[in-house]
C-alpha positions in Angstrom: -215.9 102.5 -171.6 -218.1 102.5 -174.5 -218.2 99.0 -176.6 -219.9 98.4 -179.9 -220.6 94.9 -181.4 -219.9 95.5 -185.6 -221.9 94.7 -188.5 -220.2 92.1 -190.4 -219.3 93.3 -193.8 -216.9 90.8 -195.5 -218.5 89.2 -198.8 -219.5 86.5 -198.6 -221.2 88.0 -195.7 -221.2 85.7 -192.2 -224.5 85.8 -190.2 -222.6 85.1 -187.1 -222.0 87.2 -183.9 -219.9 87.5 -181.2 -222.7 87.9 -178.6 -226.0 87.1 -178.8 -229.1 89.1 -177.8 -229.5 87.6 -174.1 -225.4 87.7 -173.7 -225.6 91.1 -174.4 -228.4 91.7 -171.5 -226.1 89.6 -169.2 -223.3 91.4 -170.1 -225.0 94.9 -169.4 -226.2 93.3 -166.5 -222.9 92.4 -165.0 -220.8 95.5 -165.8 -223.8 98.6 -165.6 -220.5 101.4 -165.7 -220.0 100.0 -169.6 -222.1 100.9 -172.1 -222.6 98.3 -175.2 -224.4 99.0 -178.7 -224.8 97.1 -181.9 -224.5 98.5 -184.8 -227.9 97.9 -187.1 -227.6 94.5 -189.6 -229.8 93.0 -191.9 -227.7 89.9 -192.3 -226.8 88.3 -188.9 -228.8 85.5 -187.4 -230.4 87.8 -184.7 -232.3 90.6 -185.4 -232.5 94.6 -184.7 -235.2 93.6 -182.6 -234.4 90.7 -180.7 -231.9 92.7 -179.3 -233.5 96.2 -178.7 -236.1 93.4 -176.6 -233.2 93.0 -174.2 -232.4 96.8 -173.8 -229.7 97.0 -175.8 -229.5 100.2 -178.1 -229.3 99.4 -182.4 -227.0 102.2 -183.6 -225.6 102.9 -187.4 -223.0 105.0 -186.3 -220.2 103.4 -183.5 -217.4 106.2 -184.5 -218.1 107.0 -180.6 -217.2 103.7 -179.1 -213.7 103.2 -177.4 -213.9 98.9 -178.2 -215.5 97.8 -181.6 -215.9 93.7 -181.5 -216.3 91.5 -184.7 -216.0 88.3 -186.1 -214.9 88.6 -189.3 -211.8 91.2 -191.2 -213.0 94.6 -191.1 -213.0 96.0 -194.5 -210.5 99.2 -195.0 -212.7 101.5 -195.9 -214.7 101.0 -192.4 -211.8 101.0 -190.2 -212.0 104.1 -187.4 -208.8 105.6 -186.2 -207.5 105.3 -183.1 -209.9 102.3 -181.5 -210.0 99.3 -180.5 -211.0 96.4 -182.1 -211.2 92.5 -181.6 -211.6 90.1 -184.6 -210.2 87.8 -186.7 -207.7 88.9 -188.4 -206.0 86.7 -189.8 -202.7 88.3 -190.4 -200.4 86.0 -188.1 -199.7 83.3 -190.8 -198.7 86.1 -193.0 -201.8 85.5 -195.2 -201.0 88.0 -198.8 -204.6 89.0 -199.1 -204.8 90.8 -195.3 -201.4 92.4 -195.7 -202.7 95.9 -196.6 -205.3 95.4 -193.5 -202.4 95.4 -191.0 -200.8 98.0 -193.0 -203.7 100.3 -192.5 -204.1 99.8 -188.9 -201.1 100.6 -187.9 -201.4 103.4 -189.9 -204.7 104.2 -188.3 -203.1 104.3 -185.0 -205.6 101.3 -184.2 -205.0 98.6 -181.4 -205.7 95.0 -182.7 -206.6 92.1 -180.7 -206.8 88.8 -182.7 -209.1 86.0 -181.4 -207.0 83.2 -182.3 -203.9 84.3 -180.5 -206.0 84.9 -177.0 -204.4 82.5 -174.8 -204.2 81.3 -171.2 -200.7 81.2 -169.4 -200.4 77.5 -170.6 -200.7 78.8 -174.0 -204.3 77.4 -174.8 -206.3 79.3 -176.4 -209.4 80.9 -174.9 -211.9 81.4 -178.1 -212.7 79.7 -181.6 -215.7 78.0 -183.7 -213.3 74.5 -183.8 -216.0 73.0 -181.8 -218.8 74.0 -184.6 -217.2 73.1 -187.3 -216.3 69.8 -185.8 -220.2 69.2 -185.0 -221.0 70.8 -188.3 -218.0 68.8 -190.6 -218.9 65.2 -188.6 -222.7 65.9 -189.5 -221.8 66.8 -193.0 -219.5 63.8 -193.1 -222.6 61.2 -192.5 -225.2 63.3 -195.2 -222.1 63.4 -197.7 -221.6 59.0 -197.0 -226.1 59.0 -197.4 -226.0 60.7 -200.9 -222.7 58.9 -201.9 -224.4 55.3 -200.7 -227.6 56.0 -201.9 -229.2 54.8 -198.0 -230.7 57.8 -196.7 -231.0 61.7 -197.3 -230.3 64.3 -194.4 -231.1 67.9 -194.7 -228.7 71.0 -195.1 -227.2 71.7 -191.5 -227.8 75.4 -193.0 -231.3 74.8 -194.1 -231.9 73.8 -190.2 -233.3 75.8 -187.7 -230.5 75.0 -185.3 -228.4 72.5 -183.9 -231.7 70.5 -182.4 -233.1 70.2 -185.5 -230.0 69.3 -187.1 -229.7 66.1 -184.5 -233.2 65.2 -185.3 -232.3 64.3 -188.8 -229.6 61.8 -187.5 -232.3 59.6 -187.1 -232.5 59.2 -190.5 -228.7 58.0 -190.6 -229.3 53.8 -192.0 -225.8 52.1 -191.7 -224.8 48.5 -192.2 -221.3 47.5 -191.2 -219.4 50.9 -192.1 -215.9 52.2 -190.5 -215.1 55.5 -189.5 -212.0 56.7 -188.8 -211.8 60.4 -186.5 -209.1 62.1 -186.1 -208.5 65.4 -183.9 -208.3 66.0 -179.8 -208.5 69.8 -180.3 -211.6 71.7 -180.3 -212.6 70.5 -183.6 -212.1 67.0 -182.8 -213.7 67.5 -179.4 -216.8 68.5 -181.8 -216.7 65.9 -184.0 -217.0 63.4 -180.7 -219.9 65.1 -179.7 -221.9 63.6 -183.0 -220.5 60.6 -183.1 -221.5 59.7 -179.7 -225.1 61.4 -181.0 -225.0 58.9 -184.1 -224.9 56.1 -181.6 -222.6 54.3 -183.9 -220.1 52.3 -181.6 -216.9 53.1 -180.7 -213.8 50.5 -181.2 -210.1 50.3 -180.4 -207.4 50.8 -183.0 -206.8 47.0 -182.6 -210.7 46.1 -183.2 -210.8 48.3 -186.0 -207.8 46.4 -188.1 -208.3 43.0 -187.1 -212.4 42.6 -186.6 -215.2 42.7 -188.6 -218.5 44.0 -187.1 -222.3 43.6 -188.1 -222.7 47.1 -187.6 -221.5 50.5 -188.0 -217.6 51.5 -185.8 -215.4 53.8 -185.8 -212.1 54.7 -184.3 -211.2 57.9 -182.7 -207.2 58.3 -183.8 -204.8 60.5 -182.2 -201.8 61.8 -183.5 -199.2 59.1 -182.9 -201.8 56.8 -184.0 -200.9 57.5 -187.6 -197.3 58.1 -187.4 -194.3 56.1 -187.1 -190.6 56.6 -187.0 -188.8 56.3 -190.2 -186.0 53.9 -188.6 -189.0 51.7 -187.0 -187.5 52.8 -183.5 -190.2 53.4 -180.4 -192.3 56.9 -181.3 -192.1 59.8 -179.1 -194.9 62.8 -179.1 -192.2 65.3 -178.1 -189.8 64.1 -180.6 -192.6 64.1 -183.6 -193.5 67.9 -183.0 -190.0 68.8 -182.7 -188.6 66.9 -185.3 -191.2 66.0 -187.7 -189.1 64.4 -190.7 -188.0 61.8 -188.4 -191.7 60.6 -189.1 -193.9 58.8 -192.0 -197.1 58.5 -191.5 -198.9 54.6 -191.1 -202.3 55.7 -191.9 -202.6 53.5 -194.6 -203.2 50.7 -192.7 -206.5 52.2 -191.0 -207.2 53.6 -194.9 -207.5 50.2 -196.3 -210.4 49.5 -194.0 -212.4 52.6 -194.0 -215.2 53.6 -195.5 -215.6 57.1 -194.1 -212.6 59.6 -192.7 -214.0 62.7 -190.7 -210.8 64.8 -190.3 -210.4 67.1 -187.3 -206.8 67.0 -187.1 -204.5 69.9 -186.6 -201.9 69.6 -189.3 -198.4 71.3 -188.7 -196.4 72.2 -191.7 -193.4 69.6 -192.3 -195.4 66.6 -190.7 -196.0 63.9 -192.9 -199.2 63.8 -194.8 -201.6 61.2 -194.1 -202.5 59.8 -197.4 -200.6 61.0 -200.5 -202.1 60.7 -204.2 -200.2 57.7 -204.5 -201.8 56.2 -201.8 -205.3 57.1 -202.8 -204.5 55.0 -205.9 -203.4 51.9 -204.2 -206.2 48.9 -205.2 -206.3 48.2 -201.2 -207.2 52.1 -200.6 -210.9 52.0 -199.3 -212.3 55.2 -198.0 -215.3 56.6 -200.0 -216.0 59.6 -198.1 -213.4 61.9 -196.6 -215.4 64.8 -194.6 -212.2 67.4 -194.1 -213.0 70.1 -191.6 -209.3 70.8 -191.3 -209.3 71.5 -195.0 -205.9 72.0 -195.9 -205.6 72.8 -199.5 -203.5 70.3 -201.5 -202.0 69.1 -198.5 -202.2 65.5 -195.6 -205.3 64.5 -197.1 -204.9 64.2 -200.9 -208.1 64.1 -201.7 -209.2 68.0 -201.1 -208.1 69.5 -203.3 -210.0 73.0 -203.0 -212.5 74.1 -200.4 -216.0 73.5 -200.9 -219.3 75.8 -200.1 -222.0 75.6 -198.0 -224.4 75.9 -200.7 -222.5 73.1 -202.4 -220.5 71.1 -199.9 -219.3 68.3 -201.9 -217.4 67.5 -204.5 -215.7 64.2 -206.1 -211.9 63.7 -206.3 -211.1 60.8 -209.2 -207.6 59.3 -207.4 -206.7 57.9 -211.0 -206.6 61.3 -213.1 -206.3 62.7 -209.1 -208.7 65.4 -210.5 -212.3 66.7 -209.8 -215.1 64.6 -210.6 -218.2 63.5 -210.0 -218.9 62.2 -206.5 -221.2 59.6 -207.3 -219.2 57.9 -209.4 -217.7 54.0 -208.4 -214.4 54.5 -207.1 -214.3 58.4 -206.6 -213.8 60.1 -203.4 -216.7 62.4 -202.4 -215.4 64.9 -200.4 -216.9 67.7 -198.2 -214.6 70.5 -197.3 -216.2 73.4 -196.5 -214.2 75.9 -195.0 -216.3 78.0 -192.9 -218.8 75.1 -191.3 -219.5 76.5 -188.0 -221.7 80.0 -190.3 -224.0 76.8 -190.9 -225.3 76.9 -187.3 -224.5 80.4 -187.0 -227.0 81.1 -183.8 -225.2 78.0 -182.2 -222.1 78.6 -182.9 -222.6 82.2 -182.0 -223.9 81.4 -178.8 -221.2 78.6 -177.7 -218.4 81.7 -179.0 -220.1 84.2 -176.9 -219.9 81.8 -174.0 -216.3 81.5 -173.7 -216.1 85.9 -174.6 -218.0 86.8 -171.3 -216.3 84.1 -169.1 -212.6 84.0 -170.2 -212.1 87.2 -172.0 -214.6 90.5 -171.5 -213.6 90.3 -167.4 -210.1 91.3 -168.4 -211.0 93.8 -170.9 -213.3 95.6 -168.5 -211.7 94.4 -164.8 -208.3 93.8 -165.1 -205.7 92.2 -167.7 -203.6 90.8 -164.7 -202.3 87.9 -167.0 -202.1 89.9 -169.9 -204.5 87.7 -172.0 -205.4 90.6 -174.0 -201.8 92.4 -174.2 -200.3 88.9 -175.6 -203.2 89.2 -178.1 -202.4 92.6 -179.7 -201.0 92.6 -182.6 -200.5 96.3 -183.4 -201.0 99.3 -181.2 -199.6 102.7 -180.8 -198.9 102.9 -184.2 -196.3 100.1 -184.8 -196.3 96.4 -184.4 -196.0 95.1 -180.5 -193.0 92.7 -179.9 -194.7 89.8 -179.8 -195.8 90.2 -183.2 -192.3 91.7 -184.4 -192.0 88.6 -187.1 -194.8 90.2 -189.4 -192.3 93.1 -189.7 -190.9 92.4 -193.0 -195.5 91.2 -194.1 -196.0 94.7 -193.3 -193.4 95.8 -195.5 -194.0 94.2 -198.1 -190.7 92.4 -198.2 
């Protein structure tokens, strides 16, 4: 078995990669009967070099290789018949713009394995950046509260080395007697967590965050059923809210009007109720100034983001009166960050923490043995045709 790690070629191009130079000597180490290359980029966060220093061989040309890995879509054009290939495809949520991808795979008589549906037998999935962009989104979500206040200034996450220097500039974080509100218990929240116990800002219950004031900075780490509530005021039930959504409203209103910064890692299932409407951000009592949105669902349970935002220029002001953009900095404007790709910020960390969870929990049943058939649920297309798992894109594919 021959494997090839791909040159990342989608614009705007990602520096991230799915194994790092000393993975990839670790890798080699541990299965010697599989050969691995890279193919030769001038864009990713690890050079040519810093991997041809660990052995492994820098190629242009991977046309030979039975597996090609990625992290990002594979442009059309590139695509080799009859391989392979693991990325991101993001194709199972029917997206328009990827549509003629899966189209051309099949055609190409090419087996696709998709990241995000790589799951254990519980159903968990096995691989993701949620845990960068939570760090990367809660970091974000303190510099975008320092430039809105006016009380300190943090550097760029991008314009740091790495995730070390990154936590150094926390230091610089100067907070009086602010609330936070988190949400998310996913991998993204999980992230989130991980700053906000670096911040060393104090964590309170749900209780102590309503009915206390503090003389320094809390915040409140929300689940779920935290925020929602049954329409008919009868006892909540977790089950019952995933099944039957519209049963629910949500009461985060009441942890809204005490807020002064919202870091959402939530996951957000279509036909659950949204968290704040733009209604709500009107209300005289509303009181959050900051909404960091690493979920960053367009137009959707947080009212204020209202389109993604860029690395280059994370931030943006939502005016809840005209519920337009605006400037951030104005009084009674929302600043909020929502980039959408936060984890290509850190992309050596992020890289590394991805290629982690690829040589423990996936590359020992590509090369050993698929005895739970991690990677089998995972294909999306093979043999020409769509698998039966993915048989529900049938009519995408058509174009129907």
């Amino acid at each position: 078995m021959k494997i090839g790690l791909l040159k990342e070629e989608k614009i705007l191009a990602d520096e991230r990669v799915v194994l790092t130079p000393n993975q990839c000597k670790l890798f080699v180490e541990t299965y010697p009967n599989t050969e691995l290359v890279i193919m030769s980029s001038d864009i990713r966060c690890f050079s040519d070099e810093e991997y041809k220093q660990q052995g492994i061989k820098v190629v242009h040309d991977v046309s030979d290789c039975d597996i090609l890995i990625g992290v990002k879509e594979v442009p059309k054009k590139s695509l080799i018949p009859n391989k392979t290939y693991f990325y991101f495809s993001h194709t199972i949520k029917e997206q328009p713009y990827n549509r003629d991808l899966l189209k051309k795979m099949i055609e190409l008589n090419i087996s696709m394995v998709d990241y995000e549906v790589l799951k254990n037998q519980s159903g968990k999935r096995l691989l993701g950046f949620g845990r960068y962009a939570g760090i990367v989104g809660a970091y974000n979500g303190f510099l975008t509260y320092g430039l809105k206040s006016g009380k300190y200034a943090l550097k760029a996450a991008h314009k740091c080395v790495d995730r070390l220097e990154m936590e150094g500039e926390m230091r610089k974080i100067s907070l009086d007697n602010e609330k936070i509100i988190v949400t998310g218990n996913g991998r993204v929240g999980n992230g989130v967590m991980e700053i906000m116990k670096k911040s060393g800002v104090k964590e309170v219950s749900k209780n102590e965050f309503l009915e206390n004031s503090f003389d320094e900075a809390v915040f409140v780490h929300l689940n779920t059923m935290d925020y929602n509530i049954r329409k008919d005021g009868s006892d909540s039930d977790k089950h019952e809210f995933y099944n039957n959504p519209e049963l629910y409203k949500s009461s985060f209103m009441q942890y809204a009007k005490k807020a002064d910064i919202f870091i959402a890692g939530h996951y957000y299932s279509s036909g659950s109720p949204y968290l704040f409407t733009r209604k709500d951000a009107k209300d005289a009592d509303f009181n959050i100034k900051v909404v960091a949105d690493v979920s960053c669902d367009i137009d959707g349970p947080v009212a204020s983001t209202i389109r993604p935002s860029t690395i280059v220029d994370p931030i943006y002001g939502y005016n809840p009166i005209s519920e337009t953009e605006d400037s951030f900095l104005q009084e009674g404007n929302i600043a909020v960050m929502a980039v959408d790709n936060l984890p290509c910020e850190l992309p050596k960390d992020a890289s590394e923490d991805f290629g982690n969870e690829m040589l423990e929990k996936i590359l020992p049943s590509l090369i050993m043995s698929d005895d739970e058939q991690i990677i089998e649920n995972a294909t999306i297309c093979k043999n020409g045709d769509l698998t039966p798992n993915f048989e529900y894109l049938r009519n995408y594919v058509n174009g129907n």
